[in-house]
C-alpha positions in Angstrom: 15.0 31.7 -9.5 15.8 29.7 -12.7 19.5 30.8 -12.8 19.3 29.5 -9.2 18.2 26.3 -10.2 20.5 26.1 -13.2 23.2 26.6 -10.8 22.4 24.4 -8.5 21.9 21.7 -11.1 25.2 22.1 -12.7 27.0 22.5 -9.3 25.3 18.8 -8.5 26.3 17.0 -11.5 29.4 18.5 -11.2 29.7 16.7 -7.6 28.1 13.1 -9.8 31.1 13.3 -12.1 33.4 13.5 -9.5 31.7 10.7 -7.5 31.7 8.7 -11.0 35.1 9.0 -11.2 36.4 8.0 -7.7 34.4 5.1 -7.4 35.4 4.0 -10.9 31.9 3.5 -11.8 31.1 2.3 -14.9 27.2 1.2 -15.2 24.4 3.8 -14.3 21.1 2.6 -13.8 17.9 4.4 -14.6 15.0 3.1 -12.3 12.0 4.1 -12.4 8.4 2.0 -11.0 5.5 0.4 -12.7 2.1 1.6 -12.0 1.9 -0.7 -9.1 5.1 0.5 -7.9 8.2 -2.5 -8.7 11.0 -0.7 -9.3 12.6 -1.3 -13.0 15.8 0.0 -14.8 17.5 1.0 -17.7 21.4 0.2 -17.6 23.5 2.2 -19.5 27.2 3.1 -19.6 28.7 6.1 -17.1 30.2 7.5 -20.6 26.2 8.1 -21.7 25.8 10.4 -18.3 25.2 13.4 -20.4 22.9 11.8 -22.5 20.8 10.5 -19.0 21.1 14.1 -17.8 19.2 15.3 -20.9 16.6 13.0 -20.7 17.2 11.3 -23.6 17.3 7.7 -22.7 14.0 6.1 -24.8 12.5 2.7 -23.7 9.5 0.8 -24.8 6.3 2.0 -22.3 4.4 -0.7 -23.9 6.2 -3.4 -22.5 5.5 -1.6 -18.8 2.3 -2.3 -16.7 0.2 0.0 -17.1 2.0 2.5 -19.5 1.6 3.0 -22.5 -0.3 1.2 -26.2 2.0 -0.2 -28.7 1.5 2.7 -31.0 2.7 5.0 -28.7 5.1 3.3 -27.1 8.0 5.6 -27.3 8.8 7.4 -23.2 11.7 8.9 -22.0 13.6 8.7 -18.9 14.8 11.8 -16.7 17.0 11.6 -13.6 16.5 13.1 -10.6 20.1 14.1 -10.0 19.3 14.1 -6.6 18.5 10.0 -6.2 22.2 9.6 -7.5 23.7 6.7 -5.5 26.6 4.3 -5.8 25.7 0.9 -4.9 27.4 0.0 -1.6 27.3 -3.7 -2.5 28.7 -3.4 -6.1 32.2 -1.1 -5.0 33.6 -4.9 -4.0 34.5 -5.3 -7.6 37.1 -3.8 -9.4 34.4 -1.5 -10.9 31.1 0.2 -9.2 27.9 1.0 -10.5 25.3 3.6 -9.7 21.4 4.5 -9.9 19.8 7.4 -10.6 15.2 7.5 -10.0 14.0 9.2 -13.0 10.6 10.3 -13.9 9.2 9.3 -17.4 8.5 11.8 -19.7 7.0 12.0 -23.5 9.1 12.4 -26.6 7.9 16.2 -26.6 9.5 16.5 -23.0 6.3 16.8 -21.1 5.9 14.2 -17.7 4.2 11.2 -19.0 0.3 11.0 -17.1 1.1 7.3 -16.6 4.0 7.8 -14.4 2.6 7.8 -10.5 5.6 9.7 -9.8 4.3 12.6 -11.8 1.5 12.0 -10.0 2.7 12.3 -6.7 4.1 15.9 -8.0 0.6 17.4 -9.4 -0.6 16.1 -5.8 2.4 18.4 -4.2 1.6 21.5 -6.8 -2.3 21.6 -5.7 -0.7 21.6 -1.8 1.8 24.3 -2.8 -1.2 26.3 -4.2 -2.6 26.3 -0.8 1.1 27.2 0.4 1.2 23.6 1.8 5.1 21.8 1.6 4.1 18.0 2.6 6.3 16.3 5.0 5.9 12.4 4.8 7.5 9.6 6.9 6.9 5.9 5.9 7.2 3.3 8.3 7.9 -0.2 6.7 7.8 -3.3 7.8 8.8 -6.6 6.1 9.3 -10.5 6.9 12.9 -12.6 6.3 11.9 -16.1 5.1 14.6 -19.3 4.1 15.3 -19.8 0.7 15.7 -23.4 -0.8 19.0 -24.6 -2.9 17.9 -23.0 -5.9 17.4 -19.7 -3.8 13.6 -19.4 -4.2 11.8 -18.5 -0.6 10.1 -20.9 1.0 7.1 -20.4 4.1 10.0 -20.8 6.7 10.7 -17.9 8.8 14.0 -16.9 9.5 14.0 -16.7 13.2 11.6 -17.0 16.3 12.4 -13.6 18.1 9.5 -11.5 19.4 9.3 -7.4 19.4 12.5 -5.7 20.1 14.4 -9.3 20.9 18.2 -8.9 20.7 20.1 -12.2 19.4 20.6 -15.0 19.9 16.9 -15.1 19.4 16.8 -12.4 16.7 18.9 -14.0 13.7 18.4 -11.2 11.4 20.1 -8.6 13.8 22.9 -8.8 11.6 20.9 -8.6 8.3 19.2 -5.8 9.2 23.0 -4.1 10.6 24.1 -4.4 6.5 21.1 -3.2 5.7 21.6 -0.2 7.7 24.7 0.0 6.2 23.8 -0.2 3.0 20.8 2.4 3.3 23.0 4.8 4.7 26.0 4.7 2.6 23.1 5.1 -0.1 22.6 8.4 1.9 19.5 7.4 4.5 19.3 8.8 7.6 18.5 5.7 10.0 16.2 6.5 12.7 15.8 3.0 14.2 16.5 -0.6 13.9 14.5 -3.2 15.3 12.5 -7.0 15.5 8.8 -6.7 15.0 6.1 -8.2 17.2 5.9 -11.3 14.6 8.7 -14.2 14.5 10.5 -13.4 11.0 9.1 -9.6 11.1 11.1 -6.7 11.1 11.6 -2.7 10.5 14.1 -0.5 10.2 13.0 3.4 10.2 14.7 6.3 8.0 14.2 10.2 8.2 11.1 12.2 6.9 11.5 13.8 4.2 9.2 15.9 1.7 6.9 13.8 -0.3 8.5 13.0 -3.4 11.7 12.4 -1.6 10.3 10.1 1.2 8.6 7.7 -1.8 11.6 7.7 -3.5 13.2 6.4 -0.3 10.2 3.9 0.3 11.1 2.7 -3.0 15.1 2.3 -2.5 14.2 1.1 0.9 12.5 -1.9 -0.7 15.0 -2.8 -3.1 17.7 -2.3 -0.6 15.9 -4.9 1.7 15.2 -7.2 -0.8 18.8 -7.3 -2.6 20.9 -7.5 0.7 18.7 -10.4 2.1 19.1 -12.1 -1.1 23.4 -12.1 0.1 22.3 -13.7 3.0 20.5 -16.3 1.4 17.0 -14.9 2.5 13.6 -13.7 0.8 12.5 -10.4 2.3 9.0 -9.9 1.3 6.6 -6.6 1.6 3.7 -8.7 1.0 1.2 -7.9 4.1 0.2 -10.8 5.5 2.3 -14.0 4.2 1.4 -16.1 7.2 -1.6 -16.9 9.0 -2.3 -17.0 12.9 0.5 -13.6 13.2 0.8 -9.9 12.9 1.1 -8.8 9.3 3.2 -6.2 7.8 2.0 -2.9 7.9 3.7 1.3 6.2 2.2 3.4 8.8 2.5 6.5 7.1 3.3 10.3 9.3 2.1 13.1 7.3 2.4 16.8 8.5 1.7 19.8 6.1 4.5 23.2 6.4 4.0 26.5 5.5 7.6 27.6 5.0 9.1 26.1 9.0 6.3 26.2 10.6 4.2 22.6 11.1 0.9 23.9 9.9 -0.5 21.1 12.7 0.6 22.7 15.9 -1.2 25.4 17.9 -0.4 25.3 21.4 -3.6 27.2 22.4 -5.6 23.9 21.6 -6.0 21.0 23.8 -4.3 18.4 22.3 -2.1 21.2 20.7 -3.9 20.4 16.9 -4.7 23.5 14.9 -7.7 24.0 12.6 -5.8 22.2 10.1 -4.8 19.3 11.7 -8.7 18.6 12.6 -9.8 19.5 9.0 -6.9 16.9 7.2 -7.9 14.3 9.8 -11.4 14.5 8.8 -10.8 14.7 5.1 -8.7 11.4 5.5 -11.9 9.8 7.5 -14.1 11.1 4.8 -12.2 9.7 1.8 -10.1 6.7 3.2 -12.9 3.8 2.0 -12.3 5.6 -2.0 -8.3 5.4 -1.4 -8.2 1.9 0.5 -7.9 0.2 -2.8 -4.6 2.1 -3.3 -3.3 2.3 -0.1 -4.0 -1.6 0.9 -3.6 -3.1 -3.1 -3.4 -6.4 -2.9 -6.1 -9.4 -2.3 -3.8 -10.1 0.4 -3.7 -6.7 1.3 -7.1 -7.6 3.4 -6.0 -10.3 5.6 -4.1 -8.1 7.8 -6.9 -5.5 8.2 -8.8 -7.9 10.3 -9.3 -7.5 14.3 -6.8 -9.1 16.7 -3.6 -8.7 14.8 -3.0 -4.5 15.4 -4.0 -3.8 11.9 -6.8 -1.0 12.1 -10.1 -1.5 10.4 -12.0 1.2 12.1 -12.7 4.1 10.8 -11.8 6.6 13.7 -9.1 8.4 15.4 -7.2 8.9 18.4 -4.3 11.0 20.1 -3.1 7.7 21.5 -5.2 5.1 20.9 -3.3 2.5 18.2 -6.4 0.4 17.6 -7.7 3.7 15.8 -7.0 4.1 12.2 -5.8 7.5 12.7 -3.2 7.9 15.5 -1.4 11.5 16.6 1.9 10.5 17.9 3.2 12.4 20.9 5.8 15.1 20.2 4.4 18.2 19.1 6.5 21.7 17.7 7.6 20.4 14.4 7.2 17.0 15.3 3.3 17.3 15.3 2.1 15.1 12.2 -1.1 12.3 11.7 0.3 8.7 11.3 -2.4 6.5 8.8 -2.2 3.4 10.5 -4.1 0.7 7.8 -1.5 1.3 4.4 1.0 -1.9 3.8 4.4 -2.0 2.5 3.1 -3.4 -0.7 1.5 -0.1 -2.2 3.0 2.4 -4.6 4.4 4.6 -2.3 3.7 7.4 -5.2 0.6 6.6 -5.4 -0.2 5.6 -1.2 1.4 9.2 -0.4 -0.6 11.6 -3.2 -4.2 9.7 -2.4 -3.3 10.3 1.3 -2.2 14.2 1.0 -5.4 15.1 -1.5 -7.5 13.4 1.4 -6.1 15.8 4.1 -6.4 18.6 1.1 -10.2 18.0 0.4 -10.5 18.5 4.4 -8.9 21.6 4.3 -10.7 23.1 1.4 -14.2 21.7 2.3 -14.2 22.8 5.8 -14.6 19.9 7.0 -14.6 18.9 11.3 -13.3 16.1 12.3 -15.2 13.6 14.5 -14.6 13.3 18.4 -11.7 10.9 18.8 -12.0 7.9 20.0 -9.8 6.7 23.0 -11.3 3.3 24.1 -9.9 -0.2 23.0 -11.9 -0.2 19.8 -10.5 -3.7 19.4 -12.4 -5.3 21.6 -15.6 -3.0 21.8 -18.8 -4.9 21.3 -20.2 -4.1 17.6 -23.6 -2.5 19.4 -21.0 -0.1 21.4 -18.9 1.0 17.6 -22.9 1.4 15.8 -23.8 4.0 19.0 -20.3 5.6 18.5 -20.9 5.4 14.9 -17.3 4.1 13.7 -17.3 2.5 10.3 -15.2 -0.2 8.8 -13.0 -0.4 6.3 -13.8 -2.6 3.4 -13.8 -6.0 4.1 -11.8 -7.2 0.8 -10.6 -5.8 -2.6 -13.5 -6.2 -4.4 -15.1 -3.8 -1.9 -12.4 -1.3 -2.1 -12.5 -0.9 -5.7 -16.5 -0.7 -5.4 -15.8 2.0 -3.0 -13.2 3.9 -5.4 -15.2 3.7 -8.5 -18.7 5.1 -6.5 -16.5 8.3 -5.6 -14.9 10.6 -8.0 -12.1 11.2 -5.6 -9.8 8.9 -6.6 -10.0 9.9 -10.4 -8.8 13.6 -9.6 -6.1 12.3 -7.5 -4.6 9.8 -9.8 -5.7 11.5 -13.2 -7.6 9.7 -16.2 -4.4 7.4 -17.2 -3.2 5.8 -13.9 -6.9 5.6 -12.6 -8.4 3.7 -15.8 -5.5 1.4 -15.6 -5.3 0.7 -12.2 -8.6 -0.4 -11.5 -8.8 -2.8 -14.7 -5.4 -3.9 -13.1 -7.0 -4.4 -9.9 -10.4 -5.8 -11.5 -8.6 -8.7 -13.3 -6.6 -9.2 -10.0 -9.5 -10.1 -8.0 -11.4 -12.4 -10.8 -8.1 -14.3 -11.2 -8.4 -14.4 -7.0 -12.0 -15.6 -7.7 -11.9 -18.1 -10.4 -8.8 -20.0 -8.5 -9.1 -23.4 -6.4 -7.4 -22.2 -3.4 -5.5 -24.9 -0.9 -8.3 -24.3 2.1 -10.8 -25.3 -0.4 -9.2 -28.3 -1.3 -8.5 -28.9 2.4 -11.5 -28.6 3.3 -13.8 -30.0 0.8 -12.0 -32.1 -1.8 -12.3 -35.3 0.7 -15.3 -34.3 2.4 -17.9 -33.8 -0.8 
């Protein structure tokens, strides 16, 4: 198996070299994302690509959120040869450049415990002890605003269309074509392309993948968006709910678990074709989803989309159909049977959304446990005595709630590990007492001419 994998590698970077050298590329970026997952890179020259093979690129962890001290500063950087990518946007110039995503490792060699990309792999080693491959699609959805002279964005939505509008009314038809574009000369495999149900809102849908692959996606997927938006003179933002009164942006994320080709979620003997395991990952989702939330739904922000009224689930229940469940099963079944989490947004570590999601589904399996009766009423707009008889919980109402809820459950420790958790909710605690200390405008509206 390792002389497999040996050849393999080298038959691979023997393919990179080639690629190098017809697209006369001469920078190679190393990326790699923070513990709240914004992408960041190294740049070095093509001529260093052996040195970047080996892993021996050093950079200052210190200097990285939520890394490492400033006496131990020293990480590493190794690519994943297979994230190599030219950069559609860069082969206009007389020379190209490239990226490769890279896991961080220690000067010893061994994958740093800081990195949530390593963390997203010890999540897929405890699944593959259970013979478990996890399949993972991300669904994404992001706003275009106008930028001013200087280029910053402003609060002024790019267009007025409506869900699936064609143009005129949808103006960013044509961003999202070069984004398509650009995504799949990048090596994407573009499912669907398409104006949201909110004016300025929009998603474009790529191929499943296995875990680690689909984050790194959900990550290139961002920065794709952001950097071809930024041609046409617009701000793409992931942020979930930038304006008041509409729909926010939400990453519904599919999740099916394999065992070797078969979905390891179908039985066609059962009634809504869901095997054993299907029921016990749904209900270890519903059992751990309020010690996740803070992960999966990061931001202050985060929790003025997961309000009723705007599609955004905050109910703790599921549902072969229903979308105002938290947990949907999508149609197709066969290989196509997966669970779709309906509450993550688009501004979560996709590392870190897609290993807290997985160990969820894992402690179901292992613990046995059932999964409710699903729920196929408009929970929407059921009265609150009518969710208290059916006994469907809420998410937490706000961050400080969801970090309450992670720190009273030892869940999220063994999912993210004693490094990334410990940093990530003192991240998250300062996050919400800078939210708390500030003078917000609705205050000032409201009360500075009033008291």
């Amino acid at each position: 198996m390792t002389d497999m994998l040996i050849t393999n590698e080298t038959s691979l970077l023997n393919k990179i070299k080639e690629t190098i050298k017809e697209n006369s590329v001469e920078l190679l970026h190393l990326q790699f994302v923070d513990i709240e997952g914004i992408l960041k890179h190294i740049t070095v020259t093509a001529e260093q690509l052996e040195d970047v093979v080996e892993g021996k690129i050093m950079f200052d962890g210190s200097s990285i959120k939520g890394f490492s001290p400033i006496n131990r500063s020293d990480l590493y950087l190794k690519p994943d040869l297979n994230t190599f990518a030219v950069l559609p946007w860069s082969v206009e110039n007389c020379y190209s450049e490239a990226r490769f995503l890279c896991s961080v490792t220690t000067p010893d060699g061994t994958l740093f415990d800081g990195d949530t990309r390593n963390v997203l792999k010890k999540t897929m080693e405890r699944a593959a002890e259970k013979g478990f491959t996890i399949s993972v699609g991300p669904e994404l959805e992001f706003f275009l605003f106008k930028t001013d002279d200087n280029g910053f964005p402003t609060q002024e939505i790019s267009d007025k269309g409506g869900y699936f509008e064609p143009s005129p009314q949808d103006l960013g038809e044509r961003v999202r074509l070069e984004i398509y574009r650009a995504l799949k000369a990048m090596g994407f495999s573009i499912e669907a392309s398409h104006h949201e149900v909110a004016e300025g809102q929009h998603e474009i849908n790529f191929k499943y993948g296995d875990a680690l692959n689909a984050a790194d996606l959900a990550t290139t997927y961002k920065w794709v968006v952001k950097t071809v938006a930024k041609r046409f003179g617009l701000h793409a933002t992931f942020m979930p709910k930038p304006v008041f009164g509409i729909n926010g942006s939400g990453m519904h994320v599919n999740m099916s678990f394999f065992k070797g080709d078969e979905n390891a979620f179908t039985d066609s003997s059962d009634k809504l074709e869901l095997s054993e395991t299907a029921y016990q990952f749904i209900a270890g989702v519903l059992e751990n989803v309020k010690s996740f939330v803070a992960v999966s739904n990061p931001l202050v922000n985060s929790y003025k989309r997961l309000v009723p009224g705007y599609e955004a689930p905050c109910y703790l229940a599921w549902s072969a159909s229903n979308r105002s469940a938290l947990i949907r099963i999508p149609a197709k079944r066969g290989l196509a049977t997966r669970v779709e989490l309906r509450c993550p947004d688009p501004s979560a570590n996709p590392y870190l959304a897609f290993a807290v999601i997985a160990s969820a589904g894992l402690d179901g399996i292992e613990k046995d446990l059932k999964a409710p009766a699903p729920i196929d009423e408009d929970i929407f707009h059921m009265a609150e005595e009518r969710r208290e008889i059916l006994g469907i919980d809420n998410l937490p109402g706000s961050l400080k709630e969801a970090l309450t809820e992670m720190e009273a459950s030892e869940f999220a420790y063994h999912t993210l590990g004693d490094h990334v958790y410990n940093e990530y909710v003192s991240m998250k605690k300062a996050e919400w007492d800078s939210y708390r200390t500030a003078v917000h405008t609705w205050e000032i509206e409201n009360y500075h001419s009033k008291f």
